[in-house]
C-alpha positions in Angstrom: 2.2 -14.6 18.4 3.6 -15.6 14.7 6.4 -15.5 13.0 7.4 -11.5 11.1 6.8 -11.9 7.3 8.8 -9.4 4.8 8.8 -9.6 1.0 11.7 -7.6 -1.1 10.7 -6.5 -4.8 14.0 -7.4 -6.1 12.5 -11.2 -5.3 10.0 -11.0 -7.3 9.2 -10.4 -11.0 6.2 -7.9 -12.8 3.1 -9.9 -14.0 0.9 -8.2 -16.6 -3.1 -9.5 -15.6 -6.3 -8.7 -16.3 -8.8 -6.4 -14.5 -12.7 -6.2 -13.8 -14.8 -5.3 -16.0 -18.1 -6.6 -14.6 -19.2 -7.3 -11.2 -17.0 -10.2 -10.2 -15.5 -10.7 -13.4 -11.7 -10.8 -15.0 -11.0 -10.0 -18.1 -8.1 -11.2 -20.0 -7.1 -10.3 -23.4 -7.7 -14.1 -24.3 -11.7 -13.8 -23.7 -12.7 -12.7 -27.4 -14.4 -9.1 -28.2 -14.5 -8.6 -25.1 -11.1 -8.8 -24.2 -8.8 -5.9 -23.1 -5.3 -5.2 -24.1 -2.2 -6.3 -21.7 -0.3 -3.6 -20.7 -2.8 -1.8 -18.7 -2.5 -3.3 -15.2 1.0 -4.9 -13.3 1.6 -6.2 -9.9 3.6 -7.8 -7.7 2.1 -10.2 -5.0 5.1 -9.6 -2.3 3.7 -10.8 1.3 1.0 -13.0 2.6 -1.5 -12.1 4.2 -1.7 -10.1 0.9 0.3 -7.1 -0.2 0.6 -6.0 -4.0 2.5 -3.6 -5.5 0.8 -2.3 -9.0 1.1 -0.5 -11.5 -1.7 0.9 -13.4 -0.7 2.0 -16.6 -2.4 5.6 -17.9 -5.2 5.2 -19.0 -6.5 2.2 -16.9 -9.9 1.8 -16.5 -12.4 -0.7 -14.7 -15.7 -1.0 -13.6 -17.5 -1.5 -10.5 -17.1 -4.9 -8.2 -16.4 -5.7 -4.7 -14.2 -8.2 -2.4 -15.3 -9.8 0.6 -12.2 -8.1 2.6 -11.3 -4.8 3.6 -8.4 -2.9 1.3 -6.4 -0.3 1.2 -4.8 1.4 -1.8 -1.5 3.8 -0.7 -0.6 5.7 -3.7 3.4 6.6 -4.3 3.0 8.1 -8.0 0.8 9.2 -10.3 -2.7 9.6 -9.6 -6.1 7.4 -10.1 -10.2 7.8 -9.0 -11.4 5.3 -6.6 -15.3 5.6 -6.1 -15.1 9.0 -6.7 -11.9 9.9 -5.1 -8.9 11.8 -6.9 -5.6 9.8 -4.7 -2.4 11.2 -5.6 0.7 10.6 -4.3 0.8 10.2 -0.4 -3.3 9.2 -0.4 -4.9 6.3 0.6 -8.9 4.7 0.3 -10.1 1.9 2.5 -12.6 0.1 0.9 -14.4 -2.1 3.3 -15.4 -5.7 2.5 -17.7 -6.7 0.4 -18.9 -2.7 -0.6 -18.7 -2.3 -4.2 -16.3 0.1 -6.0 -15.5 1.5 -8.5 -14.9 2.6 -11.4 -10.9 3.5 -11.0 -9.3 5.0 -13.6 -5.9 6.5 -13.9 -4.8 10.1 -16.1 -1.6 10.0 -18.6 0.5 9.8 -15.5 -0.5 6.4 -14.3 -0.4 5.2 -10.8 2.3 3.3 -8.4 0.7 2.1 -5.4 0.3 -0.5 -2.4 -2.5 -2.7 -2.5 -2.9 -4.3 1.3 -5.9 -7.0 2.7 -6.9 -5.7 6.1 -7.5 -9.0 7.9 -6.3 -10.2 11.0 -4.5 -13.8 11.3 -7.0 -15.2 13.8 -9.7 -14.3 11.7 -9.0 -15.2 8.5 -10.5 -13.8 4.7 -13.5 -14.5 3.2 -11.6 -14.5 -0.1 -9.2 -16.9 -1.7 -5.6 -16.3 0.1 -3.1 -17.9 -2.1 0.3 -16.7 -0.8 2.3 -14.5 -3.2 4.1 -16.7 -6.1 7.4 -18.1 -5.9 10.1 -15.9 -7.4 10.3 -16.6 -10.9 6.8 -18.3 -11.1 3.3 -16.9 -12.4 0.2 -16.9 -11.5 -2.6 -18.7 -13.7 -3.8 -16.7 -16.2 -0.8 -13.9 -16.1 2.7 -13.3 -17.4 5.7 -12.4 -17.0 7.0 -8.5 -18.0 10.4 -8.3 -20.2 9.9 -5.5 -22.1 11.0 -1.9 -21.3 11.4 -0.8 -17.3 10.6 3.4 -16.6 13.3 4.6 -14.7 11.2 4.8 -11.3 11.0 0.5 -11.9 7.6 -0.2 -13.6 7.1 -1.7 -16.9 6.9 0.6 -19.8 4.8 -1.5 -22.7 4.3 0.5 -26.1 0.6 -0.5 -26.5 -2.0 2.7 -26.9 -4.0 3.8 -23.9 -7.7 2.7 -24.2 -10.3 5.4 -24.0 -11.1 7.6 -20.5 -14.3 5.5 -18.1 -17.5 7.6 -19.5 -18.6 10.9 -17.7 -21.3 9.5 -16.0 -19.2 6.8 -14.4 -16.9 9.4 -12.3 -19.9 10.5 -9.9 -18.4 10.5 -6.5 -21.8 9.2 -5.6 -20.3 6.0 -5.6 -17.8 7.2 -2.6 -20.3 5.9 0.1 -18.8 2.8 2.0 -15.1 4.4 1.4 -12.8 6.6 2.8 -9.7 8.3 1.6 -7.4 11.0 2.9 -4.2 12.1 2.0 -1.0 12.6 4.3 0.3 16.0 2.8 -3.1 17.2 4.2 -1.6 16.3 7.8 1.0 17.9 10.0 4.2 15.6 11.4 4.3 15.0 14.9 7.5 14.0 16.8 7.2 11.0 18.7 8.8 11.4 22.2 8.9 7.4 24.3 10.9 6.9 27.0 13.8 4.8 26.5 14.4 5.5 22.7 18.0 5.6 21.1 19.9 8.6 19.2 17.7 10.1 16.4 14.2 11.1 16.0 11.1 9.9 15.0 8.2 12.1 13.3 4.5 10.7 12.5 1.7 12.0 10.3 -1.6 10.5 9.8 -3.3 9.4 6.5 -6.7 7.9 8.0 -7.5 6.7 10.9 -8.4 5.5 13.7 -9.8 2.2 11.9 -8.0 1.4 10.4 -5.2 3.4 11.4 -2.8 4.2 8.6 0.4 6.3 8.8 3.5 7.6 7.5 6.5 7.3 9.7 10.0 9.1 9.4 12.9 8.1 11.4 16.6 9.7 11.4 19.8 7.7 11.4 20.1 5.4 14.0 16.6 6.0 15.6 14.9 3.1 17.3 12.9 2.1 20.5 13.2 -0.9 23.0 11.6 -4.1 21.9 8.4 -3.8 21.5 4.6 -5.6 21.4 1.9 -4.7 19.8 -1.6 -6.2 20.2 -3.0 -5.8 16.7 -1.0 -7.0 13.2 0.6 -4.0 11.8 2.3 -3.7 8.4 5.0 -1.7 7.2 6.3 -0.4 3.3 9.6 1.4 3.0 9.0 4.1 0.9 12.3 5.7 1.3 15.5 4.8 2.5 16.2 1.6 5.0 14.9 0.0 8.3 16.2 -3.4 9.6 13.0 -5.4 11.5 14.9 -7.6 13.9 17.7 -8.5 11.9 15.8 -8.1 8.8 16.9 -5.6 6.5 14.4 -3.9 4.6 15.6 -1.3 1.8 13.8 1.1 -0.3 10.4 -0.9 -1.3 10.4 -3.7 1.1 7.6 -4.7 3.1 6.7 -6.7 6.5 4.1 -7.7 8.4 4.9 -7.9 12.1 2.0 -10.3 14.0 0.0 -9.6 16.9 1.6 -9.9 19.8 4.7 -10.3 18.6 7.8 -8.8 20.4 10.0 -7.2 18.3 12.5 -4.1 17.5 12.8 -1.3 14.8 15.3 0.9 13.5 16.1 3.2 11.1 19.7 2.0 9.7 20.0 3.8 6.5 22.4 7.5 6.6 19.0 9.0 5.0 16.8 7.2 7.6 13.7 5.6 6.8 10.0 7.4 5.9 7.8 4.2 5.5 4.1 3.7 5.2 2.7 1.8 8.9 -0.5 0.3 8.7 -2.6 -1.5 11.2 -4.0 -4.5 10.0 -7.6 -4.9 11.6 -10.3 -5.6 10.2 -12.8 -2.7 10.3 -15.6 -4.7 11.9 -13.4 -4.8 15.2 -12.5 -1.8 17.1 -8.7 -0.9 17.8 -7.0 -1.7 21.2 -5.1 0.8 23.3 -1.6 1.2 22.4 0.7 3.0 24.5 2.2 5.5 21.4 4.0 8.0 24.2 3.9 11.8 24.0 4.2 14.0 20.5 4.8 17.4 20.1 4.3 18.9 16.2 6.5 19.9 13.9 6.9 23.2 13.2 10.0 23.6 11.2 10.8 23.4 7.4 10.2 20.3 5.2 12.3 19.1 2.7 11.2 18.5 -1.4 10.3 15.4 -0.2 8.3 16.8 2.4 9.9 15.4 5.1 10.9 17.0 8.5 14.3 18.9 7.8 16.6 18.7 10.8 
């Protein structure tokens, strides 16, 4: 049992950083000839154990290397490749430790998306877990964005796009060790648990069941009894507001909610809340029962935003 961990971008500023470009290897603009321009990759560190937002502007691109912890990329806008994957909006890739990926790459677009570290608190990381910044400070070897915001909140820099990865590095031969689906692929389910409040909930899977990774919409005023959980599970407010406790958590927001950790959610925006749940386990362990109560699909229409429409 621990203590639940949220992070609010409004608390915390864009960095501009380099990206790999060998096996192992950053490359900042500072390292000669070899250097790339700034402008090309953006992030936020907002919660410990580790969850990034980024932004990749278009035409990222990076070669192949590899982390000794398992990830997840959940994409919100734009597009990228991931070993061979085309994400867009509403996909997701687990990338198990220590299996090498790569290349990603973005189109014109560019790419908004959630960057977690599946890794249980018990167990620890194989890779260096500094916590996320302090607002206002940066990390070594980055710095800090004030130019020009787009109007979805990313930086807009004027620099040029660098040239598209080479044909020959976009085999999807390089998928093997990964796996992506996308949510838009998946029907909603309505969640039915005895002793709920007013409102509904509706679920639809991304990937799972190891990880398990879902998207989660709950009406006005929706919620369930305290619960607990026996596995870490993370959550990223994609839409509207939930309060965690007596955490709020608007549009953005994230939280990571221990194992074993008793605790209560609800939906308190008018809009409700559609958020991103992710379970965060390690993929070398196998999930635990969870009592998730009865579902029955959705059949009805969906709004533009693809939600259930009530």
């Amino acid at each position: 049992m621990g203590s639940i961990t949220t992070g609010h971008p409004k608390d915390f500023k864009w960095s501009e950083s380099g990206r790999p470009v060998r096996d192992g290897v950053m490359v900042h603009p500072t390292d000669g000839p070899n250097g790339h321009k700034w402008g090309q990759v953006f992030m936020k560190f907002l919660v410990m154990p580790r969850i990034l937002e980024l932004w990749y502007e278009g035409g990222f691109s990076s070669l192949r290397h590899q982390h000794g912890v398992d990830e997840i990329f959940y994409i919100m806008k734009g597009s990228m490749f991931v070993n061979g994957y085309e994400l867009t909006a509403g996909s997701a890739v687990v990338v198990p430790k220590l299996t090498q990926y790569g290349p990603e790459y973005t189109g014109a677009e560019g790419a908004h998306f959630y960057r977690m570290e599946l890794w249980d608190s018990e167990h620890g990381s194989t890779e260096r877990t500094l916590g996320p910044p302090a607002p206002g400070e940066m990390r070594p070897g980055a710095r800090e964005w004030t130019g020009a915001m787009r109007d979805f909140g990313v930086p807009k820099p004027n620099n040029t796009t660098e040239p598209p990865v080479p044909p020959d590095q976009r085999s999807p031969e390089g998928a093997v060790g990964a796996q992506a689906g996308n949510a838009n692929d998946n029907p909603w389910v309505e969640s039915v648990r005895a002793g709920g409040t007013e409102g509904r909930v509706f679920t639809r899977r991304v990937l799972g069941p190891v990880p398990d990774i879902a998207e989660v919409f709950r009406t006005a005023s929706s919620g369930l009894p305290e619960e607990t959980i026996p596995v870490e599970r993370a959550i990223c407010v994609l839409k509207g507001e939930l309060t965690v406790d007596d955490e709020k958590l608007p549009k953005g927001s994230v939280c990571i909610i221990p194992k074993d950790t008793a605790h209560r959610v609800r939906a308190t925006a008018a809009e409700g809340a559609h958020y991103l749940q992710v379970t965060m386990l390690d993929s070398a362990r196998p999930m635990p029962k969870m009592d998730e109560g009865e579902t029955r699909p959705w059949a009805g229409a969906l709004t533009p935003d693809g939600l259930p429409e009530l």
